[in-house]
Gaussian input, Z-matrix of N, CA and C with variables (Angstrom, degrees):
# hf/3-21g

backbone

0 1
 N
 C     1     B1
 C     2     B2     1     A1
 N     3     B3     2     A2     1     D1
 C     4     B4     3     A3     2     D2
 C     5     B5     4     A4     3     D3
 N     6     B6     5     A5     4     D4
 C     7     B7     6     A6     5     D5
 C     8     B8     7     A7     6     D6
 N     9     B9     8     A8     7     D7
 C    10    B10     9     A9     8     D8
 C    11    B11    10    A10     9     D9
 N    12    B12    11    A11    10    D10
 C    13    B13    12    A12    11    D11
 C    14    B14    13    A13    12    D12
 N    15    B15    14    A14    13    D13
 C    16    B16    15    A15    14    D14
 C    17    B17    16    A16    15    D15
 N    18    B18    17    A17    16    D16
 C    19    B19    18    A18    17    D17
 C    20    B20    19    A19    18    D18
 N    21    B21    20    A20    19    D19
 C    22    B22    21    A21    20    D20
 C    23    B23    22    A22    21    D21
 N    24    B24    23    A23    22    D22
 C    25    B25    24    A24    23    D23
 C    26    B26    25    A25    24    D24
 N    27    B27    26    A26    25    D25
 C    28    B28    27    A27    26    D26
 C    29    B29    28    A28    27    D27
 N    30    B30    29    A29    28    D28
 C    31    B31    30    A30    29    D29
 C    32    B32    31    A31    30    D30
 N    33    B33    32    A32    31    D31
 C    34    B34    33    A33    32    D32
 C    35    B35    34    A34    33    D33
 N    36    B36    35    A35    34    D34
 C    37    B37    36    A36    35    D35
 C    38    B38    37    A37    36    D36
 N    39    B39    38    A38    37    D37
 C    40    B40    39    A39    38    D38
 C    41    B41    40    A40    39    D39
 N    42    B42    41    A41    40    D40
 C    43    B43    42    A42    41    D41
 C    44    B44    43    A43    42    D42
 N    45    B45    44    A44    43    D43
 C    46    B46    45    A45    44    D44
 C    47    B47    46    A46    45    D45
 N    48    B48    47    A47    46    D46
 C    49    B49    48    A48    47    D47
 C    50    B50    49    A49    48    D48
 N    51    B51    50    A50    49    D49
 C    52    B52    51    A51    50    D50
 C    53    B53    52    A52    51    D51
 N    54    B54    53    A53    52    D52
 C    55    B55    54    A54    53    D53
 C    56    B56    55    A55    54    D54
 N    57    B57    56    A56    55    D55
 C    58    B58    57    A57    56    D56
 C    59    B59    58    A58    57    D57
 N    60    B60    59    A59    58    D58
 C    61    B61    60    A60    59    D59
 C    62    B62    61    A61    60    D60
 N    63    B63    62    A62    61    D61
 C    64    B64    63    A63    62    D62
 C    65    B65    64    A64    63    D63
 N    66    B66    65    A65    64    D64
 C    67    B67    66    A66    65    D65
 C    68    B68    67    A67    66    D66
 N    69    B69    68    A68    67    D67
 C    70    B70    69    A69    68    D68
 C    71    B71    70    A70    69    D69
 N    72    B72    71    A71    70    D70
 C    73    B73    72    A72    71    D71
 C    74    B74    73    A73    72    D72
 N    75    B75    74    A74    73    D73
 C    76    B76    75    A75    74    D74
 C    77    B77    76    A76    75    D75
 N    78    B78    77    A77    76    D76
 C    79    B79    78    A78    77    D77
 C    80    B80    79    A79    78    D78
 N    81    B81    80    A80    79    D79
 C    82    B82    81    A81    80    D80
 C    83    B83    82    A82    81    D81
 N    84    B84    83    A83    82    D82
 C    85    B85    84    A84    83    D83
 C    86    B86    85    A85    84    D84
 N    87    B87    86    A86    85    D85
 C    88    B88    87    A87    86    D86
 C    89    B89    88    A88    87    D87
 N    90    B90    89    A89    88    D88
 C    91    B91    90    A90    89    D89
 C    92    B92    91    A91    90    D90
 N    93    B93    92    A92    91    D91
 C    94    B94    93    A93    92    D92
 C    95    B95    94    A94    93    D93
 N    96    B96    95    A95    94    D94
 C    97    B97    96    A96    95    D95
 C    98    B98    97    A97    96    D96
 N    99    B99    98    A98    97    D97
 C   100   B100    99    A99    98    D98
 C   101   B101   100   A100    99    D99
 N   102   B102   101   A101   100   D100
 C   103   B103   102   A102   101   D101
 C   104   B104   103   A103   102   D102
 N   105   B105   104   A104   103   D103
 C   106   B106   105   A105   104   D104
 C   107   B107   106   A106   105   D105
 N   108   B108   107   A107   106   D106
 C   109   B109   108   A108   107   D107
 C   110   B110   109   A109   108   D108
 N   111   B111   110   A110   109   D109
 C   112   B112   111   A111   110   D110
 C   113   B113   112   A112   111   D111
 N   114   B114   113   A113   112   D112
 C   115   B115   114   A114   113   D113
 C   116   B116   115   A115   114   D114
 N   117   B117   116   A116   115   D115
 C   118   B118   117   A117   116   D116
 C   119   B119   118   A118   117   D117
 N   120   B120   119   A119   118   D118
 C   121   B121   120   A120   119   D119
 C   122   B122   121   A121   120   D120
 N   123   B123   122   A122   121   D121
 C   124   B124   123   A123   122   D122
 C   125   B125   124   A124   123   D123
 N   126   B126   125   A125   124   D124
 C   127   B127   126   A126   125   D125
 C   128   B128   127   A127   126   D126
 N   129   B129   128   A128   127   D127
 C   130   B130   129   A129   128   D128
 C   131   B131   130   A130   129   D129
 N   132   B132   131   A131   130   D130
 C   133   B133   132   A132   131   D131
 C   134   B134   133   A133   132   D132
 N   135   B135   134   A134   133   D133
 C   136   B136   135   A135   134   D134
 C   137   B137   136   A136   135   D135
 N   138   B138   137   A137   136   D136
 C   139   B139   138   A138   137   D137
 C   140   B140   139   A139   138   D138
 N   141   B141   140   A140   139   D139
 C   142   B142   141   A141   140   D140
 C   143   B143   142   A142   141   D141
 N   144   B144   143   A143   142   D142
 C   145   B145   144   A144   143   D143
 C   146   B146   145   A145   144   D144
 N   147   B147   146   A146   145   D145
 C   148   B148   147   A147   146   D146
 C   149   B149   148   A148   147   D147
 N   150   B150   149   A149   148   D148
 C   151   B151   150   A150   149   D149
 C   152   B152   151   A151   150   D150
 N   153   B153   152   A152   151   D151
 C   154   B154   153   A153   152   D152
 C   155   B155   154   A154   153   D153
 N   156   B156   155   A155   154   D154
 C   157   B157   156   A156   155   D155
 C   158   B158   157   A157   156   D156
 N   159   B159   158   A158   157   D157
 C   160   B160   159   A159   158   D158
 C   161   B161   160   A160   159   D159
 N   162   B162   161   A161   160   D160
 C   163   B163   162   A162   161   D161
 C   164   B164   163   A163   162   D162
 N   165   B165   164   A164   163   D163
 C   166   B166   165   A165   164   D164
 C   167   B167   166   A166   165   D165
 N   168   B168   167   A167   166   D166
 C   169   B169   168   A168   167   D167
 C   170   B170   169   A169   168   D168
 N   171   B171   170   A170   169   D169
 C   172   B172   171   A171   170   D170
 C   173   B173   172   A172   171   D171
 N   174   B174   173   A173   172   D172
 C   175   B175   174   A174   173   D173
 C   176   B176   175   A175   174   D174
 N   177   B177   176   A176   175   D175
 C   178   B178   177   A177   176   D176
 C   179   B179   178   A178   177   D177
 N   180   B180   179   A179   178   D178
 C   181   B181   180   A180   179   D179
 C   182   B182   181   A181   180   D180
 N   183   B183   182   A182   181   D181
 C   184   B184   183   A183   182   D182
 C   185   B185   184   A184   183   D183
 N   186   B186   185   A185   184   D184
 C   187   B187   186   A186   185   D185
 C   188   B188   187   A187   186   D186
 N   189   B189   188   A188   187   D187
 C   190   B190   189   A189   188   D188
 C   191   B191   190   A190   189   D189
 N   192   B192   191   A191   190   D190
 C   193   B193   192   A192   191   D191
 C   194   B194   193   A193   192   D192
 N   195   B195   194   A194   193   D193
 C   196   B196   195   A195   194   D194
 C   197   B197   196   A196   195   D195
 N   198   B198   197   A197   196   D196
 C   199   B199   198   A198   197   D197
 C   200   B200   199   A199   198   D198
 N   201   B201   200   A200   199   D199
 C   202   B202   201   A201   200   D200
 C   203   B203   202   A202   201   D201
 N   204   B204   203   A203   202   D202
 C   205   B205   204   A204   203   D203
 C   206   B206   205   A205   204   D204
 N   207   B207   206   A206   205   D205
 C   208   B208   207   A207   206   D206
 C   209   B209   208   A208   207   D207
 N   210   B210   209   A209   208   D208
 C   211   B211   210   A210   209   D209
 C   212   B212   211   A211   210   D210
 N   213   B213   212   A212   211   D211
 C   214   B214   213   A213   212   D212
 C   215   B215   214   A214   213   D213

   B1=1.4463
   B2=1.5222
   B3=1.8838
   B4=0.9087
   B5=1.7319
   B6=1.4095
   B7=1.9707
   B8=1.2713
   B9=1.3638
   B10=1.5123
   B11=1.1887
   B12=1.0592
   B13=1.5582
   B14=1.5787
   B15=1.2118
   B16=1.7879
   B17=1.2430
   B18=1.1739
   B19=1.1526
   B20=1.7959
   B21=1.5406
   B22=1.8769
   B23=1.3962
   B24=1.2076
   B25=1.5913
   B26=1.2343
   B27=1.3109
   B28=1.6432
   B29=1.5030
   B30=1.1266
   B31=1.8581
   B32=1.6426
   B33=1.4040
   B34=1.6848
   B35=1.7972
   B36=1.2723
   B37=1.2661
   B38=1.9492
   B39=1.7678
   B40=1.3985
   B41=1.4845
   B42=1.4232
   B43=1.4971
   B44=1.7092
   B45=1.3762
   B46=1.4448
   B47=1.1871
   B48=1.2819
   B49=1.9861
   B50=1.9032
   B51=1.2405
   B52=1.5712
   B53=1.6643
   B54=1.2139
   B55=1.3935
   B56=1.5795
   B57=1.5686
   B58=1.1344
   B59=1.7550
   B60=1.1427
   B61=1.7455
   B62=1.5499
   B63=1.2309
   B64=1.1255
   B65=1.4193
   B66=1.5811
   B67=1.0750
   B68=1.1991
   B69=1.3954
   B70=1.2635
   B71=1.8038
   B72=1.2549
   B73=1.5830
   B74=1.3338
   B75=1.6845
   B76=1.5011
   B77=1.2174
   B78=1.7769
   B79=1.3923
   B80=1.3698
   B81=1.2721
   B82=1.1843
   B83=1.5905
   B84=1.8766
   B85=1.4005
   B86=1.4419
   B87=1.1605
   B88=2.2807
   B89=1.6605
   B90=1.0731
   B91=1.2116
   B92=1.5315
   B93=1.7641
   B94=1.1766
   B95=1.8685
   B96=1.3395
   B97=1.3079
   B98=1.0646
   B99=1.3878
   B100=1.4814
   B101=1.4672
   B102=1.6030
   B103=1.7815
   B104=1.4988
   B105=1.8734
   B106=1.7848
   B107=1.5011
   B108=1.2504
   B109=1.3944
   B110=1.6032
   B111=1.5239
   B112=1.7436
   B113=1.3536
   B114=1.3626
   B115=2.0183
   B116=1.3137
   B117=1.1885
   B118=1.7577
   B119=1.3248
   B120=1.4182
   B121=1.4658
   B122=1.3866
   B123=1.6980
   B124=1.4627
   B125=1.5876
   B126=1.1893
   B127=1.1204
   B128=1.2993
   B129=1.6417
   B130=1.4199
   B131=1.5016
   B132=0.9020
   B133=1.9272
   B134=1.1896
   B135=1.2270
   B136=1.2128
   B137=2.1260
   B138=1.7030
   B139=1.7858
   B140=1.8501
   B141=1.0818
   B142=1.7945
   B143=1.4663
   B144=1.0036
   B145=1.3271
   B146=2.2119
   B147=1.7444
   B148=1.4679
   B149=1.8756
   B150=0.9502
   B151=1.8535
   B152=1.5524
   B153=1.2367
   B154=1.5619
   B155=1.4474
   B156=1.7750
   B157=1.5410
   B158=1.7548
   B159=1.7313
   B160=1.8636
   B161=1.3025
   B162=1.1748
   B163=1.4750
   B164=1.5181
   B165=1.4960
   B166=1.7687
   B167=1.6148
   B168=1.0982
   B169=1.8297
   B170=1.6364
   B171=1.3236
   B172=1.3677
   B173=1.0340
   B174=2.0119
   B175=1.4899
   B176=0.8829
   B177=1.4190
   B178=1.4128
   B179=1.9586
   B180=1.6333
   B181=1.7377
   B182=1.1426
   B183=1.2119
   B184=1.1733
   B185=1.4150
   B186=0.9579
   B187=1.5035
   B188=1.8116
   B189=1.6106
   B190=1.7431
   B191=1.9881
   B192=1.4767
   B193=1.7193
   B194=1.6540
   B195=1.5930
   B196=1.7652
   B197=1.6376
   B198=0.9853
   B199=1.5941
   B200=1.0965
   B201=1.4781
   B202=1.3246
   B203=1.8767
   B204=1.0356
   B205=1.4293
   B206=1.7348
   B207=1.1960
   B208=1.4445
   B209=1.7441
   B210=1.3833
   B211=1.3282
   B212=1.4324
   B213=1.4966
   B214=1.3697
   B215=1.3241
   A1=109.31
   A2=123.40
   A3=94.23
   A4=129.85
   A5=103.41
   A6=114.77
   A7=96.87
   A8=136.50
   A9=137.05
   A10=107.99
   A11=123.32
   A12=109.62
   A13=117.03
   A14=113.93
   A15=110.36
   A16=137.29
   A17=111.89
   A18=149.57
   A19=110.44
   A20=105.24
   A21=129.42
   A22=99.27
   A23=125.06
   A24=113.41
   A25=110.84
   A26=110.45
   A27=100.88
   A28=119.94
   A29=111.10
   A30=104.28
   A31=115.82
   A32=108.05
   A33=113.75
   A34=94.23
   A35=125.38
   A36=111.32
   A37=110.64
   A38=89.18
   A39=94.17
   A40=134.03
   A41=115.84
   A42=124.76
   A43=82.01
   A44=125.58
   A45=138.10
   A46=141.60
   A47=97.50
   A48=87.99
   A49=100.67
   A50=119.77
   A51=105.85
   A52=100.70
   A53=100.64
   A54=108.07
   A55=120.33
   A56=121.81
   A57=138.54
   A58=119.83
   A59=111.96
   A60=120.50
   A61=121.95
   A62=126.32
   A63=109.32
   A64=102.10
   A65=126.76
   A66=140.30
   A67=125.40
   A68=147.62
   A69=129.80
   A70=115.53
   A71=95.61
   A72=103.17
   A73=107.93
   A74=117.81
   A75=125.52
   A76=101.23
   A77=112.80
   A78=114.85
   A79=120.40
   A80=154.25
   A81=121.10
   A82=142.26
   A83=89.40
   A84=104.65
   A85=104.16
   A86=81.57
   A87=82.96
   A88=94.54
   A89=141.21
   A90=136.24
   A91=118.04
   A92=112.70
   A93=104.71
   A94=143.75
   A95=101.03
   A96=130.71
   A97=90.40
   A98=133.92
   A99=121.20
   A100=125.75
   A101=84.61
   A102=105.49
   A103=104.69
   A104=98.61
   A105=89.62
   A106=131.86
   A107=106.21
   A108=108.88
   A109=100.75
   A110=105.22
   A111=109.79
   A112=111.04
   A113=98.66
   A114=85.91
   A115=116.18
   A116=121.04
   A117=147.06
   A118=127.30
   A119=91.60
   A120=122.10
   A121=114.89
   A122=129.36
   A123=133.31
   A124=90.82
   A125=157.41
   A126=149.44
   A127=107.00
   A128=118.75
   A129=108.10
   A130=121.75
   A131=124.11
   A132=134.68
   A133=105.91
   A134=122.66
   A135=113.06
   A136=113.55
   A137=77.11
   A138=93.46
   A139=117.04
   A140=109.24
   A141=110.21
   A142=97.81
   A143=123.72
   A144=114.20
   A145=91.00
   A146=86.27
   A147=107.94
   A148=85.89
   A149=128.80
   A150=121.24
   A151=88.64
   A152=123.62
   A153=141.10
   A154=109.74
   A155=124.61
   A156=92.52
   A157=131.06
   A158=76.17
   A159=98.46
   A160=121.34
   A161=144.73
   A162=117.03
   A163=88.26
   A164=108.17
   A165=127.99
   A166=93.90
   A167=101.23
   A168=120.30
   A169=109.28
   A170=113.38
   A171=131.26
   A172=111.93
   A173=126.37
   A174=128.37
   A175=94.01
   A176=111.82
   A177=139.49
   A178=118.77
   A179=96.57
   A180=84.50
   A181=129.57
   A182=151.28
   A183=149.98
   A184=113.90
   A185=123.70
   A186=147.82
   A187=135.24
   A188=107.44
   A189=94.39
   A190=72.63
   A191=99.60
   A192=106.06
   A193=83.34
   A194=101.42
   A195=121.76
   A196=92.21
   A197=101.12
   A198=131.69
   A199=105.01
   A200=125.29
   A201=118.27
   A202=104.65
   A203=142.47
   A204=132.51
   A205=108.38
   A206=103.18
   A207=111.34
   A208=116.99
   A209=113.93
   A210=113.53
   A211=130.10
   A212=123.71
   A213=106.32
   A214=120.59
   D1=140.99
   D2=171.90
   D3=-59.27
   D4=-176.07
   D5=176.76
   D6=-84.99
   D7=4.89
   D8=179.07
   D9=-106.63
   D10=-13.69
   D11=-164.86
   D12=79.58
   D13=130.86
   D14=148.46
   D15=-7.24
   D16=-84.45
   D17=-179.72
   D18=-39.76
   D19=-50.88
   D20=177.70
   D21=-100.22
   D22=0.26
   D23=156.15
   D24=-94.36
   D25=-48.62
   D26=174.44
   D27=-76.31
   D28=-8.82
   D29=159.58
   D30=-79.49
   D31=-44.56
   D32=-176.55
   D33=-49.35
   D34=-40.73
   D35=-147.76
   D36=-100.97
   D37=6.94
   D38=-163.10
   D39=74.01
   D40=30.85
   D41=-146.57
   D42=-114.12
   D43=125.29
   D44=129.48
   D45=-71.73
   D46=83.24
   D47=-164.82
   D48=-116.29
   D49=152.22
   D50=178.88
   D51=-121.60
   D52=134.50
   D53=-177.39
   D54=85.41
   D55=1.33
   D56=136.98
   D57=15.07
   D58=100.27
   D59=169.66
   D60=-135.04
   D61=170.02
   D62=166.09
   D63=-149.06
   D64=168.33
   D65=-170.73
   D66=-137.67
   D67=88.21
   D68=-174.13
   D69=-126.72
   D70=158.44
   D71=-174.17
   D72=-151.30
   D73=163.47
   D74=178.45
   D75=-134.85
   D76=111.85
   D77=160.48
   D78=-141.10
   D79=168.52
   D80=155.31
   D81=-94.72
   D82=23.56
   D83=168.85
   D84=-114.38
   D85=161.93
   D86=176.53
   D87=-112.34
   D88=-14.53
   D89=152.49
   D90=-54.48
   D91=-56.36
   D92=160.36
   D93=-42.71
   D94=-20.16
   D95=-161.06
   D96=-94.27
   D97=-53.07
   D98=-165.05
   D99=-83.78
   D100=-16.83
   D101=175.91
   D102=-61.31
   D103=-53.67
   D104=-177.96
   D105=-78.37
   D106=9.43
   D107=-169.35
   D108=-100.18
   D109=-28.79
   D110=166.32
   D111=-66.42
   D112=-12.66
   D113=-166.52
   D114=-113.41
   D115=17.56
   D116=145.03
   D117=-113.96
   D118=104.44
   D119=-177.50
   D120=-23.33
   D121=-47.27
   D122=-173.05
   D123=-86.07
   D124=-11.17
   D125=-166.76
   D126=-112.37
   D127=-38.78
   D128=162.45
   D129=-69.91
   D130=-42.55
   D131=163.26
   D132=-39.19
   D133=-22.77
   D134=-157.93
   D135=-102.94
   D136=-39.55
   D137=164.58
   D138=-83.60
   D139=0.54
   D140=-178.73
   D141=-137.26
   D142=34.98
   D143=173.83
   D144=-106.52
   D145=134.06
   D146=-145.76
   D147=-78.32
   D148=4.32
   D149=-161.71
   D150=-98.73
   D151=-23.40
   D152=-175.79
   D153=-60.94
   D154=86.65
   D155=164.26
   D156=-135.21
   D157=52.69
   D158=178.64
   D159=-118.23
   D160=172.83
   D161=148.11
   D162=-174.04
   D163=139.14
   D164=-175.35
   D165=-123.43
   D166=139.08
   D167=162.35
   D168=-92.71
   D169=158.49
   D170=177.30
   D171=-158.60
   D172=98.08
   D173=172.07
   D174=-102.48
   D175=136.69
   D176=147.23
   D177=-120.38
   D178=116.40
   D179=-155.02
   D180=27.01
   D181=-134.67
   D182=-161.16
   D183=-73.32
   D184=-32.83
   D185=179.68
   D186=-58.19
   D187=78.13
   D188=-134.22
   D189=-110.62
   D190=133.36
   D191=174.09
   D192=-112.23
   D193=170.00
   D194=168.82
   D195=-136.28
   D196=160.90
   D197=-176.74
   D198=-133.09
   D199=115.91
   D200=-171.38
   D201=-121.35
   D202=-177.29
   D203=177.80
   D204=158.75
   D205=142.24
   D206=169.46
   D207=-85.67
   D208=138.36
   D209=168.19
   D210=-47.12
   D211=147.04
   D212=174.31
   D213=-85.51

């Protein structure tokens, strides 16, 4: 996650997003990745939560975050 927080990343960058989350993990499967992100409760809430209807990827080597957010 960034050291800023959410919240001061998406202000630093001028970003409006409502309902705003993020998700990140390091594996070198993306199957693996999705397994663990279902299998923690704040990480699954966070990808099926129904107000959600965006979502951007970000790999960096092994290291895959989602950005999830509702339209304005």
């Amino acid at each position: 996650h960034s050291p800023l927080g959410l919240s001061r990343t998406l202000k630093r960058h001028r970003l409006k997003l409502r309902f705003a989350a993020e998700v990140v993990a390091e594996d070198p499967s993306l199957s693996a990745i999705c397994r663990g992100w279902l299998r923690s409760p704040s990480h699954r809430a966070a990808l099926l939560d129904a107000r959600r209807d965006g979502i951007a990827f970000v790999q960096r080597g092994e290291r895959l975050s989602a950005l999830l957010w509702a339209k304005p």
